[in-house]
KEVEX-520777 format. One line per field, with one value per residue (C-alpha): y, z, x; residue number from 1; residue in one letter; chain. Coordinates in nm, 2 decimals, m for minus. Each point is the difference from the previous one (the first is absolute). Last residue first. Layout:
yy = (Y ...) $
zz = (Z ...) $
xx = (X ...) $
nr = (NUM ...) $
rest = (a ...) $
kette = (A ...) $
***
This chain:
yy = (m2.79 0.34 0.03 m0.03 0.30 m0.16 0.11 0.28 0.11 0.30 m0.10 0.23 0.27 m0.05 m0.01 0.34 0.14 m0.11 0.12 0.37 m0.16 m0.10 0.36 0.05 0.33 0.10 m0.20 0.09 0.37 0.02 m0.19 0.35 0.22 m0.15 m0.05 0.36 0.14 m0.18 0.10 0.35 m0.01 m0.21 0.22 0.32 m0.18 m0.10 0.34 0.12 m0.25 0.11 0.35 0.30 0.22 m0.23 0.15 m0.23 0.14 m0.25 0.10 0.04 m0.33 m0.15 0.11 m0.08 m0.38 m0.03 0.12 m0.24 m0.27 0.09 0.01 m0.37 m0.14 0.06 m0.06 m0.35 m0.04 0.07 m0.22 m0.26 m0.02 0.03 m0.31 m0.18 0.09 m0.13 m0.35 m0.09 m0.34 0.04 m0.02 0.23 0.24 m0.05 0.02 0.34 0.17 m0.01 0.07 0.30 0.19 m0.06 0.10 0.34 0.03 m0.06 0.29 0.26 m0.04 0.00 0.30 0.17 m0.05 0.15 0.36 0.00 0.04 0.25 0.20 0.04 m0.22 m0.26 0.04 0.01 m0.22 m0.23 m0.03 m0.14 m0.22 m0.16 m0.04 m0.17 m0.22 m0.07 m0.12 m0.20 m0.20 m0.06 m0.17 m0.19 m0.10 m0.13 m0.17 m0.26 m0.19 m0.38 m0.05 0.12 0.31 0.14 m0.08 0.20 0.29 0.01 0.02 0.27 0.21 0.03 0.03 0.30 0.14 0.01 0.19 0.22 0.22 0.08 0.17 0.31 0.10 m0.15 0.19 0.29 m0.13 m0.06 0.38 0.11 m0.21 0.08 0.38 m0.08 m0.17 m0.33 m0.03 m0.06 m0.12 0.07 m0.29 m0.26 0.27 0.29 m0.23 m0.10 0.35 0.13 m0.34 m0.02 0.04 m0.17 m0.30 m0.04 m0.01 m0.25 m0.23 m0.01 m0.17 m0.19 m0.31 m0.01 0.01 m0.21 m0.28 0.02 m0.02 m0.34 m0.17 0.04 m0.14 m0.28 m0.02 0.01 m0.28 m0.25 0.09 0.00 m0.41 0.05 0.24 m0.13 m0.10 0.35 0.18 m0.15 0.06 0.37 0.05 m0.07 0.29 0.20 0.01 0.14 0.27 0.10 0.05 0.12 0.10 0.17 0.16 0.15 0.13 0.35 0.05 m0.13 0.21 0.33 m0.04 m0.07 0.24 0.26 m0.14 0.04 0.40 0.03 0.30 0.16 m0.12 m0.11 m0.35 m0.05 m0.06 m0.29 m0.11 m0.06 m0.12 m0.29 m0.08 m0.08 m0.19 m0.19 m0.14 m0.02 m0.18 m0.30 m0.04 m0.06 m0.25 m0.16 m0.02 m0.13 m0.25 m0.20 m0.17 m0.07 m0.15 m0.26 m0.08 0.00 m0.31 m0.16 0.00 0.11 0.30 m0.24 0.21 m0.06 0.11 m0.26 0.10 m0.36 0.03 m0.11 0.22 0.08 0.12 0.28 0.06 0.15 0.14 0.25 0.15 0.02 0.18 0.26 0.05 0.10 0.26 0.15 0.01 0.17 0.25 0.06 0.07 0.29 0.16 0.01 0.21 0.24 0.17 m0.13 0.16 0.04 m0.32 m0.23 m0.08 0.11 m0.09 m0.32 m0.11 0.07 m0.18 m0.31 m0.02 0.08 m0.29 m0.27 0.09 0.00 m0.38 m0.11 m0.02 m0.19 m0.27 m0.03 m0.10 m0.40 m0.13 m0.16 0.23 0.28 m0.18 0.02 0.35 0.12 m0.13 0.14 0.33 m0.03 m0.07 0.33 0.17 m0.12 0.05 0.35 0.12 0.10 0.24 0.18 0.13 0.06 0.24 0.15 0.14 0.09 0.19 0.18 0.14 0.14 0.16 0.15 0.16 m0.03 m0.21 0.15 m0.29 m0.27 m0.33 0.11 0.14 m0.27 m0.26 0.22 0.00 m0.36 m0.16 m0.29 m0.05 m0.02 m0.25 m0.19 m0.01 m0.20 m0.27 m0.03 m0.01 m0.25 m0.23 m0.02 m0.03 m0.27 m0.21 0.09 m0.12 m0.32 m0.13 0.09 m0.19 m0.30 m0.02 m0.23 m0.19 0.11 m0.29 m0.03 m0.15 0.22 0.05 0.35 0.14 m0.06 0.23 0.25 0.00 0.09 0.27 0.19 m0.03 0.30 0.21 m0.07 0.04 0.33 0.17 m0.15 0.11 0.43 0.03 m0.03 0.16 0.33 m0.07 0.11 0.33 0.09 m0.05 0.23 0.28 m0.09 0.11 0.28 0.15 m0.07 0.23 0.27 0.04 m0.18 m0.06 m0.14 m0.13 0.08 m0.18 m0.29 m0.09 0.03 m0.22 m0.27 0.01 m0.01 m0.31 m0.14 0.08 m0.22 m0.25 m0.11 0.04 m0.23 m0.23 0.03 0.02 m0.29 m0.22 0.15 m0.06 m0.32 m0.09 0.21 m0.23 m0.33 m0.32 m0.28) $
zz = (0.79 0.01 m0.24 0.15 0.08 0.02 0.30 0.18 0.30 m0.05 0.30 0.23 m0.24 m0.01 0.36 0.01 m0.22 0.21 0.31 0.01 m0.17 0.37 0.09 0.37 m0.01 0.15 m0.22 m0.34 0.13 0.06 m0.33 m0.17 0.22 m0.08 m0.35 m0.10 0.23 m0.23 m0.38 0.13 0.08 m0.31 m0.25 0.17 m0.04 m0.38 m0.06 0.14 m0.19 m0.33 0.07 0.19 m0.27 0.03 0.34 0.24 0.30 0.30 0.30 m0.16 m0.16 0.34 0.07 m0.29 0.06 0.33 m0.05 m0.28 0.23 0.25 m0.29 m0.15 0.35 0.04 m0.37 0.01 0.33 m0.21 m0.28 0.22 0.16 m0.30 m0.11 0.29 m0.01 m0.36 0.00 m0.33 m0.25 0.14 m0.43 m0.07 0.31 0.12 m0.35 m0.12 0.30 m0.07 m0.38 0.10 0.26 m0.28 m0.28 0.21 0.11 m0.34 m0.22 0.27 m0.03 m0.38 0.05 0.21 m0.20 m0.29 0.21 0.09 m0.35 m0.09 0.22 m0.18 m0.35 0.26 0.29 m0.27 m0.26 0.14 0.29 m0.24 m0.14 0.32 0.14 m0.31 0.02 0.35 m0.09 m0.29 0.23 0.25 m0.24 m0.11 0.32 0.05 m0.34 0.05 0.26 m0.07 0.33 m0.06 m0.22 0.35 0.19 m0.25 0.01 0.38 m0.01 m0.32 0.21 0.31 m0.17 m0.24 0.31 0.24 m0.30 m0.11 0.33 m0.17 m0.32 0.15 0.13 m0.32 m0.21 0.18 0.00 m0.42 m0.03 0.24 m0.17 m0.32 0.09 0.19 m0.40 m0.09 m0.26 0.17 0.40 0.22 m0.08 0.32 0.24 m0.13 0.06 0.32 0.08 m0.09 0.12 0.30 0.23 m0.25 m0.12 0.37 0.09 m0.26 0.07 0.36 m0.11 m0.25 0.23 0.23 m0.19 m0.25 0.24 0.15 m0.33 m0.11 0.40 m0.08 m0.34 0.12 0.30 m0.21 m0.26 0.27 0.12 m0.37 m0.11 m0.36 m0.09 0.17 m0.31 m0.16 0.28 0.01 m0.40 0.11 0.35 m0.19 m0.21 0.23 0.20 m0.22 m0.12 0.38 0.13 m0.33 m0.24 0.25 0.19 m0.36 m0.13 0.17 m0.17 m0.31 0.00 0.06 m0.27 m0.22 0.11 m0.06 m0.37 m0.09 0.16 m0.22 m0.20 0.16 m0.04 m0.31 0.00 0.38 m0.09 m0.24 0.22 0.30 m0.25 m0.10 0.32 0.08 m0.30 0.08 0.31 m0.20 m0.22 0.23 0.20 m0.36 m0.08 0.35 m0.08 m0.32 0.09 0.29 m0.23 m0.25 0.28 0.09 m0.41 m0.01 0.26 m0.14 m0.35 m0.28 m0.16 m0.13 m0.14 0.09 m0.04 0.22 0.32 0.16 0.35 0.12 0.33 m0.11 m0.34 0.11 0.27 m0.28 m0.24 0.28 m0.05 m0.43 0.06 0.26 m0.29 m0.25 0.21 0.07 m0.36 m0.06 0.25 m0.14 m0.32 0.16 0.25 m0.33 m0.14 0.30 m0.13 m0.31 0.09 0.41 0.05 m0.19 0.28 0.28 m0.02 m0.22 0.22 0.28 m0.15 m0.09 0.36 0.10 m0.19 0.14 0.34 m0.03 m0.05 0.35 0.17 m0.26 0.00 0.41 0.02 m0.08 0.16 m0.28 m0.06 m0.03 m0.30 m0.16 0.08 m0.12 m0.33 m0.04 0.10 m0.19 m0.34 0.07 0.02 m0.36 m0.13 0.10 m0.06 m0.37 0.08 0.20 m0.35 m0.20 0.36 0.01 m0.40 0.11 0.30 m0.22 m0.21 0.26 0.13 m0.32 m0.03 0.20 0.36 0.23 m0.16 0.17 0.00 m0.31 m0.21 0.06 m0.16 m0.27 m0.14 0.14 m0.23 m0.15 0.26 0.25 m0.28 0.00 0.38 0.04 m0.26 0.21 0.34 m0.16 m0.14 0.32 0.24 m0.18 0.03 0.30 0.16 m0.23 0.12 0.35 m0.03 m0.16 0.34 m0.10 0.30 0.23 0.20 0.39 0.00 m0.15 0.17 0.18 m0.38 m0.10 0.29 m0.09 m0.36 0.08 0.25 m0.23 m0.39 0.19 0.13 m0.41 m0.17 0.13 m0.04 m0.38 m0.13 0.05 0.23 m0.32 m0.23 0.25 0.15 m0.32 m0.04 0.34 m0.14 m0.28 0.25 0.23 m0.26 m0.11 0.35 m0.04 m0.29 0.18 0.34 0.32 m0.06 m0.32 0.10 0.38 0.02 m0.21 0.22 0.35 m0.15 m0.10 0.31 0.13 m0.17 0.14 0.33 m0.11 m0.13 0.30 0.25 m0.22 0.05 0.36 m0.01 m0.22 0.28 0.29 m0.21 m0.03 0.34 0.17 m0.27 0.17 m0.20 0.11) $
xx = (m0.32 0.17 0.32 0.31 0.23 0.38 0.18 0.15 m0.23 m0.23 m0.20 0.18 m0.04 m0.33 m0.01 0.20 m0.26 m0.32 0.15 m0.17 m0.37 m0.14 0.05 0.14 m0.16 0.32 0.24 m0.21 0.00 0.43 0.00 m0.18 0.20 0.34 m0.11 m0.14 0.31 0.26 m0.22 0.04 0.39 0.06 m0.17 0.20 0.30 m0.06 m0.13 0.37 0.21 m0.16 0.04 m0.05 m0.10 m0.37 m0.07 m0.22 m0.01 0.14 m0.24 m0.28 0.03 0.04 m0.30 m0.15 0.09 m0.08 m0.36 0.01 0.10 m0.31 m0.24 0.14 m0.08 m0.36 m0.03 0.13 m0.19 m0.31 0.12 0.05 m0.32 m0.17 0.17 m0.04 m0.40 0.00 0.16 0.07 m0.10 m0.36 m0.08 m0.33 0.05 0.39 0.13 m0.28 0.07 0.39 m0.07 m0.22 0.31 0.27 m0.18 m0.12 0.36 0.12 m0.25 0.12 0.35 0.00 m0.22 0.23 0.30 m0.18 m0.09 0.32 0.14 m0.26 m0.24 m0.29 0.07 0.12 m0.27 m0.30 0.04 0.31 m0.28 m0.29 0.24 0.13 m0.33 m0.13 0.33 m0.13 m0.33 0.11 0.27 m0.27 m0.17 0.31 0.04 m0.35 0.03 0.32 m0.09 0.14 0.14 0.32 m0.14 m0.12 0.35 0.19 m0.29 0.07 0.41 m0.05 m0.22 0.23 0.30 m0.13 m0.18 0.32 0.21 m0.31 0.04 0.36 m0.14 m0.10 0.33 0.14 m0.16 0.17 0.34 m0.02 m0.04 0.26 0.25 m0.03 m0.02 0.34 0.10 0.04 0.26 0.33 m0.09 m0.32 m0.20 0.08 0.11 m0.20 m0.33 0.11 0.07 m0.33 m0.23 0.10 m0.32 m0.20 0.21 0.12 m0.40 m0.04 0.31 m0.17 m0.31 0.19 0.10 m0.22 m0.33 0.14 0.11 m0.34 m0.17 0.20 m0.04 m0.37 m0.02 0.19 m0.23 m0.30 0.18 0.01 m0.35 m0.14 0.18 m0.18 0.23 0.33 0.17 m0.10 0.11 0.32 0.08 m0.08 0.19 0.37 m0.09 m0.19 0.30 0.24 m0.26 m0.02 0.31 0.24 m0.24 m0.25 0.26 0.13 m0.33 0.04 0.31 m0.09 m0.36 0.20 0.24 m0.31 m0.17 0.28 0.04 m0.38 0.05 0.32 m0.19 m0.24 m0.38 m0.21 0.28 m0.13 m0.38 0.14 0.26 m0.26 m0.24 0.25 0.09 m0.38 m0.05 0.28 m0.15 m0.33 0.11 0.18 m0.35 m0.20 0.22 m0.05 m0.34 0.03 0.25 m0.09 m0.21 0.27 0.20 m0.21 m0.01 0.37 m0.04 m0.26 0.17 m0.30 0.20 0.23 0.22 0.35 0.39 0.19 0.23 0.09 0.09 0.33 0.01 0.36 m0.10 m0.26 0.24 0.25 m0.29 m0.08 0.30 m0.07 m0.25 0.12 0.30 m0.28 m0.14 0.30 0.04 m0.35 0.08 0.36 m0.18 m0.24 0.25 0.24 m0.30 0.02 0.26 0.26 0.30 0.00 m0.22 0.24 0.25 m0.13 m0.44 0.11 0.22 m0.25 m0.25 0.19 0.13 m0.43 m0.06 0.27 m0.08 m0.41 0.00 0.18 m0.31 m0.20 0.25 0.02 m0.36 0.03 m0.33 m0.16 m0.24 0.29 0.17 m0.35 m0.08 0.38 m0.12 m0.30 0.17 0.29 m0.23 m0.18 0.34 0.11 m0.32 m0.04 0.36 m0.03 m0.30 0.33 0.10 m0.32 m0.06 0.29 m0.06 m0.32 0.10 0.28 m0.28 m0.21 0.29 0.15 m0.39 m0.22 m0.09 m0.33 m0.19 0.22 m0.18 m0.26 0.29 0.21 m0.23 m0.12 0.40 0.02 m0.22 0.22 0.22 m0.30 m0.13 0.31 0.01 m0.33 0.07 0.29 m0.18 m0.27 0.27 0.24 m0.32 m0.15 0.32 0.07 m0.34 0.02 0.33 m0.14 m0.31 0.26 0.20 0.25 0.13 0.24 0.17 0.01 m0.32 m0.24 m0.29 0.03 0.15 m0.35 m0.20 0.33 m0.07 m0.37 0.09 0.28 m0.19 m0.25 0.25 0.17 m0.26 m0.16 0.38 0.02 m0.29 m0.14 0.31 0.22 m0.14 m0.08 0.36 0.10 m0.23 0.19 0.34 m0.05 m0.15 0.27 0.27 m0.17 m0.02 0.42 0.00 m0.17 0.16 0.08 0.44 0.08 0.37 0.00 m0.38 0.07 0.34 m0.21 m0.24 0.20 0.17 m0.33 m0.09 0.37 m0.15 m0.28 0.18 0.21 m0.33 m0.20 0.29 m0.03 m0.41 m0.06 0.23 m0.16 m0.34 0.05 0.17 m0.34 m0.22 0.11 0.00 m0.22) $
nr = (518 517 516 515 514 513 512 511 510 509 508 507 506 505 504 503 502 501 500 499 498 497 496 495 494 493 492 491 490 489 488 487 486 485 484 483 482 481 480 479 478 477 476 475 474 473 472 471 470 469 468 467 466 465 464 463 462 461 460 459 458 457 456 455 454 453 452 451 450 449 448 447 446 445 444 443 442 441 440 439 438 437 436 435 434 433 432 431 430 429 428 427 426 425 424 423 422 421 420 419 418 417 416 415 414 413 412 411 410 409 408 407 406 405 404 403 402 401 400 399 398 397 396 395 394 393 392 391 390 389 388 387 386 385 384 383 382 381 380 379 378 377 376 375 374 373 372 371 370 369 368 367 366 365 364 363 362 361 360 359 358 357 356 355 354 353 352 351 350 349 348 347 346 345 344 343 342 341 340 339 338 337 336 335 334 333 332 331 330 329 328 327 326 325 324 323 322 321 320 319 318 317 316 315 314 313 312 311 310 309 308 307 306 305 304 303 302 301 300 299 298 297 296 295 294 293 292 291 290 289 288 287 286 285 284 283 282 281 280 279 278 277 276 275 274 273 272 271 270 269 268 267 266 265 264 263 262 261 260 259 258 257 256 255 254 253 252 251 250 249 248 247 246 245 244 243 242 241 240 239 238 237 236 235 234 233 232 231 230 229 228 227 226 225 224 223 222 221 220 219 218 217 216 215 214 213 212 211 210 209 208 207 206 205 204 203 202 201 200 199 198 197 196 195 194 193 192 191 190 189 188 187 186 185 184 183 182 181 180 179 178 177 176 175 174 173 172 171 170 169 168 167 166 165 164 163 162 161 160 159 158 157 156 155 154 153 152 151 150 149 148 147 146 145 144 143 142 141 140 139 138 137 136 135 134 133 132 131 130 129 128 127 126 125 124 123 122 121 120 119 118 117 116 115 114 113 112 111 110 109 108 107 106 105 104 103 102 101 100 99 98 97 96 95 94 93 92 91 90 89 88 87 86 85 84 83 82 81 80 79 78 77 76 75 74 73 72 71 70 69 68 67 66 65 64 63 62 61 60 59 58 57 56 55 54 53 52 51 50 49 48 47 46 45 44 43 42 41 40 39 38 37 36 35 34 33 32 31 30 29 28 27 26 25 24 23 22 21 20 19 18 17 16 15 14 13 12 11 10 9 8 7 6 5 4 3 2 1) $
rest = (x x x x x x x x x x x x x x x x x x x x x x x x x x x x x x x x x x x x x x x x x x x x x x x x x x x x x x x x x x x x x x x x x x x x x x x x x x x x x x x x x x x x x x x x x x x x x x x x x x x x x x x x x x x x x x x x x x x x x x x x x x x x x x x x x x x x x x x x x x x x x x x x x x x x x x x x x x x x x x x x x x x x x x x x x x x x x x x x x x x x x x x x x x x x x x x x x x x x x x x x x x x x x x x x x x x x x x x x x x x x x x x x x x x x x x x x x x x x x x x x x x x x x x x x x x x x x x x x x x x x x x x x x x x x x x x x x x x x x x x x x x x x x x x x x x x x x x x x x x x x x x x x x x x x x x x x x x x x x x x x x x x x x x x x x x x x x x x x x x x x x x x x x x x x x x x x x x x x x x x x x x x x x x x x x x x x x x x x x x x x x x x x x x x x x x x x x x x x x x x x x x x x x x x x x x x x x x x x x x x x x x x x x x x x x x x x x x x x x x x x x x x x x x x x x x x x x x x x x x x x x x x x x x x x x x x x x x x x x x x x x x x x x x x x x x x x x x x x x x x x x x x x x x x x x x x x x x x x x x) $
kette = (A A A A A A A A A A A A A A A A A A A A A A A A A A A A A A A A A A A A A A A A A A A A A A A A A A A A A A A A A A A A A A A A A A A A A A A A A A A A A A A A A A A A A A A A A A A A A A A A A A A A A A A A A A A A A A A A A A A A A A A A A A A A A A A A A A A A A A A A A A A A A A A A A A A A A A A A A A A A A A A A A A A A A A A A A A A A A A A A A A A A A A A A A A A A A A A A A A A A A A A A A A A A A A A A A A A A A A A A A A A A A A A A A A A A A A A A A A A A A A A A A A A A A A A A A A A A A A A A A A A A A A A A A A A A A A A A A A A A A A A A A A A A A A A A A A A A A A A A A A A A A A A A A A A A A A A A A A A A A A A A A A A A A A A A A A A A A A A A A A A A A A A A A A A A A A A A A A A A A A A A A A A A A A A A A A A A A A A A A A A A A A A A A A A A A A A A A A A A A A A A A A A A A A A A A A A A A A A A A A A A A A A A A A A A A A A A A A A A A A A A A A A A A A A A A A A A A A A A A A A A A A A A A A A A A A A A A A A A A A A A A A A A A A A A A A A A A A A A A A A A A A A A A A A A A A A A A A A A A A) $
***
C-alpha cells in the first residue's frame, strides 16, 4: 500500500521548487508591464483559453484519473495499454482543436462579450493575445491527460517538476523580449512554456512503457465509464471559468489595471493552496478512487485531508489579511508596478484570503464525491455558487469595485465549500460532520486570536511604502511571526487533535518508491 503523506511530501517539495519559480515569473511580469491596461488584455485572452480548455480537457482528465488508477491496481508490475484512456485523449485532442479554431475564427465578437468595457488599441490587442494563447490549448490539454495517467500509477514527481521549465520560458520571454515587443512576447512564451510541459510529461510517459495510440472506439468500457463522468464534470470545469470570466468582464468597465490587481491578488492568496493542499489532493485522488467502495477507509482519508487543510491554511489566511500591504509591495513592488499598484492588489487581497481555507476545503470534498461516482451534487452546488458569484460581481463590484469582486469570489467558495461537505457526509457517509464542525470552529476560535496578534503588531511596525523593499519584507515577517506563535500557542493549549498531523506526515514521508494501492 503506498502512503499518500510520502506522495504528497514528495508533490509538495517539487511543487514547492516551481511555485517560487511561478512567482519569479510573476515578480518579472509585474516590473516589466506592471497592473495596467495591456496586461488586463493579457488575462482577458488567457481567460477565453481556459474557457476551451476547461469546457473538455479539465472534465476528462479528473474523470480518465479514477478509472486508470482501478486498472493500473491490476497490472503486475508492467503497464498495459489502457485503450479507455487512448480514446479519452483522443476525443479530447479533436474536440478542443475543433474548439479553438472557431474561437480563432470569431474572436472579434468573442472579446467583445468577455471584456465589454475594452475599445479601441485595447480591444484589439486582446484579440490578437487571444489567437495567440488559442495555440496553447491542445498542447496543455494533452499534459493534463497525460500527467493523469503517470499519476494513476503512482509516479507523482513528473507533474511536480512541470511548472519549472514553463515559468523559465516565461520569464525569458517576459526579460528578454517583453521590453520590445510588450505583452505579445508574454503570449508566445506562454505557448512555448506550454509546449515544454508536454514534452516533460512525455519522459515518464515512456518509462512506464505504456502504449499511447490514437483511438475511436467510442464503445471501450473503460472510456465509456469515463464519458459518464463527463458531462457533469464538464459542466463543473465551465462554470469555474465562467466565474473568472465575469470577474474580468465586470472589471474591464472599471479602472484601468483593476483585472491585473486581481489577478496579483488571487496568486498570492492561491499559493498555500498550490503548495499544501493541491499537492495533497493529487496523491489523495487516485487513493480515493481505490478506496471507494471500502467508505470507512476513505472517511478517515477524507478526514485526515480536511484537517490538514484546516491547519495548514487557516493561519496563511490571517497572515494574508493582516499583511497584505507590505507583502504585496515585497513580492510586486519592483520596476513597473507602481505604490498605486500595490495598494490596489493589497486590498483584494484582504478580501480574498477567507477564500484560501474554502478553496481547499471545497476542492478536498468534491475530489472525494467524483471518487465514488457523484459527480451531479457538486456540480449543483457549483451552479448555485456561480449564481452567487455573478449576482455579487453585479452589485458589490460595479458598487464598490475591486473589493467588491474579491468578496464575491469569497462568498460564492464558502457556500460551495459548506454544501459539498453536507452533501459527502449526507448521501455518501464518506466525512465525519461533527469533527468537522468542530474543527472549523476551533479553527476560527484560534484564527481571531492570531489576527488580534497580527494587527497589533501591525500597529506597531507602520507600513510606509518609502521605506523600502527590505522594510515591507520586515514588517510582513513580524506580523506573519506573531500570527503563528499565537495560532500554535492555541493548537498546544486546546490540545487540538489536528496540531501533530503535519509532523506525522512528515514523519511518514520516508524515502522510497510510492506503490500503487492494491
Amino acid at each position: 500500500m503506498w502512503s499518500v503523506t510520502r506522495a504528497a511530501a514528495v508533490v509538495t517539495v517539487l511543487t514547492a521548487g516551481s511555485t517560487l519559480l511561478g512567482f519569479g515569473r510573476d515578480v518579472v511580469i509585474a516590473a516589466t508591464f506592471g497592473a495596467g491596461a495591456a496586461l488586463d488584455a493579457y488575462f482577458v485572452a488567457q481567460g477565453l483559453m481556459n474557457v476551451v480548455l476547461g469546457l473538455i480537457a479539465g472534465a476528462m482528465a479528473k474523470a480518465a484519473v479514477p478509472v486508470t488508477a482501478r486498472e493500473a491496481g491490476s497490472e503486475d508490475g508492467r503497464c498495459q495499454q489502457h485503450r479507455g484512456f487512448n480514446v479519452a485523449l483522443s476525443v479530447t485532442l479533436i474536440v478542443l482543436g475543433l474548439g479553438s479554431l472557431v474561437m480563432w475564427i470569431a474572436v472579434t465578437p468573442v472579446v467583445a462579450a468577455l471584456a465589454p468595457g475594452f475599445a479601441g488599441a485595447q480591444a484589439h490587442l486582446a484579440q490578437q493575445l487571444t489567437r495567440v494563447v488559442l495555440v496553447a490549448t491542445v498542447l496543455i490539454a494533452g499534459t493534463n491527460l497525460l500527467a493523469g495517467l503517470v499519476q494513476a500509477h503512482g509516479r507523482f514527481g513528473w507533474s511536480g517538476l512541470q511548472g519549472v521549465p514553463f515559468n523559465l520560458v516565461m520569464i525569458a520571454a517576459a526579460v528578454l523580449f517583453g521590453p520590445q515587443y510588450g505583452v505579445i512576447a508574454l503570449a508566445w512564451g506562454f505557448v512555448a512554456g506550454s509546449a515544454t510541459r508536454l514534452l516533460l510529461q512525455l519522459i515518464p510517459t515512456h518509462q512506464l512503457g505504456t502504449r499511447i495510440s490514437f483511438s475511436l472506439r467510442l464503445d471501450d468500457p473503460a472510456f465509456r465509464e469515463i464519458a459518464r463522468l463527463v458531462p457533469a464534470l464538464l459542466v463543473g470545469s465551465a462554470i469555474g471559468n465562467v466565474n473568472t470570466l465575469v470577474d474580468r468582464a465586470v472589471g474591464s468597465t472599471l479602472a484601468e489595471g483593476t483585472i491585473s490587481a486581481l489577478g496579483y491578488a488571487w496568486r498570492l492568496v492561491s499559493l498555500g493552496e498550490t503548495l499544501l493542499i493541491a499537492s495533497l489532493l493529487t496523491a489523495l485522488y487516485p487513493a480515493l478512487g481505490a478506496y471507494a467502495t471500502d467508505r470507512a477507509r476513505m472517511r478517515g482519508l477524507v478526514d485526515r485531508g480536511v484537517a490538514v487543510t484546516a491547519v495548514s491554511l487557516t493561519p496563511i489566511c490571517v497572515i494574508l489579511a493582516c499583511a497584505a500591504e507590505p507583502l504585496v509591495f515585497t513580492v510586486f513592488g519592483h520596476g513597473g508596478f507602481s505604490d498605486a499598484d500595490a495598494a490596489v492588489t493589497a486590498k483584494a487581497m484582504v478580501f480574498y484570503a477567507p477564500a484560501l481555507l474554502a478553496l481547499g476545503w471545497r476542492e478536498l470534498v468534491v475530489r472525494a464525491s467524483y471518487a465514488v461516482g457523484d459527480s451531479s451534487r457538486p456540480v449543483g452546488v457549483a451552479v448555485a455558487a456561480m449564481v452567487v458569484n455573478v449576482v455579487g460581481d453585479l452589485t458589490l463590484g460595479l458598487r464598490y469595485g475591486i473589493t467588491g469582486l474579491a468578496a464575491s469570489t469569497t462568498l460564492s467558495l464558502v457556500l460551495a465549500a459548506g454544501a459539498n461537505t453536507w452533501l459527502l457526509r449526507r448521501r455518501h457517509r464518506a466525512i465525519s460532520l461533527r469533527p468537522a464542525v468542530t474543527l472549523l470552529l476551533r479553527s476560527a476560535i484560534l484564527a481571531t486570536a492570531a489576527a488580534c496578534a497580527g494587527l497589533v503588531t501591525r500597529a506597531l511596525v507602520p507600513f510606509d511604502p518609502t521605506a523600502g523593499v527590505l522594510h515591507a519584507f520586515a514588517e510582513a515577517a513580524c506580523i506573519a511571526a506573531a500570527v503563528l506563535v499565537v495560532y500554535a500557542a492555541g493548537l498546544l493549549i486546546t490540545k487540538a487533535p489536528e496540531g501533530g498531523l503535519l509532523l506525522r506526515a512528515l514523519n511518514d514521508a520516508r524515502p522510497g518508491r510510492i506503490r500503487q494501492p492494491s
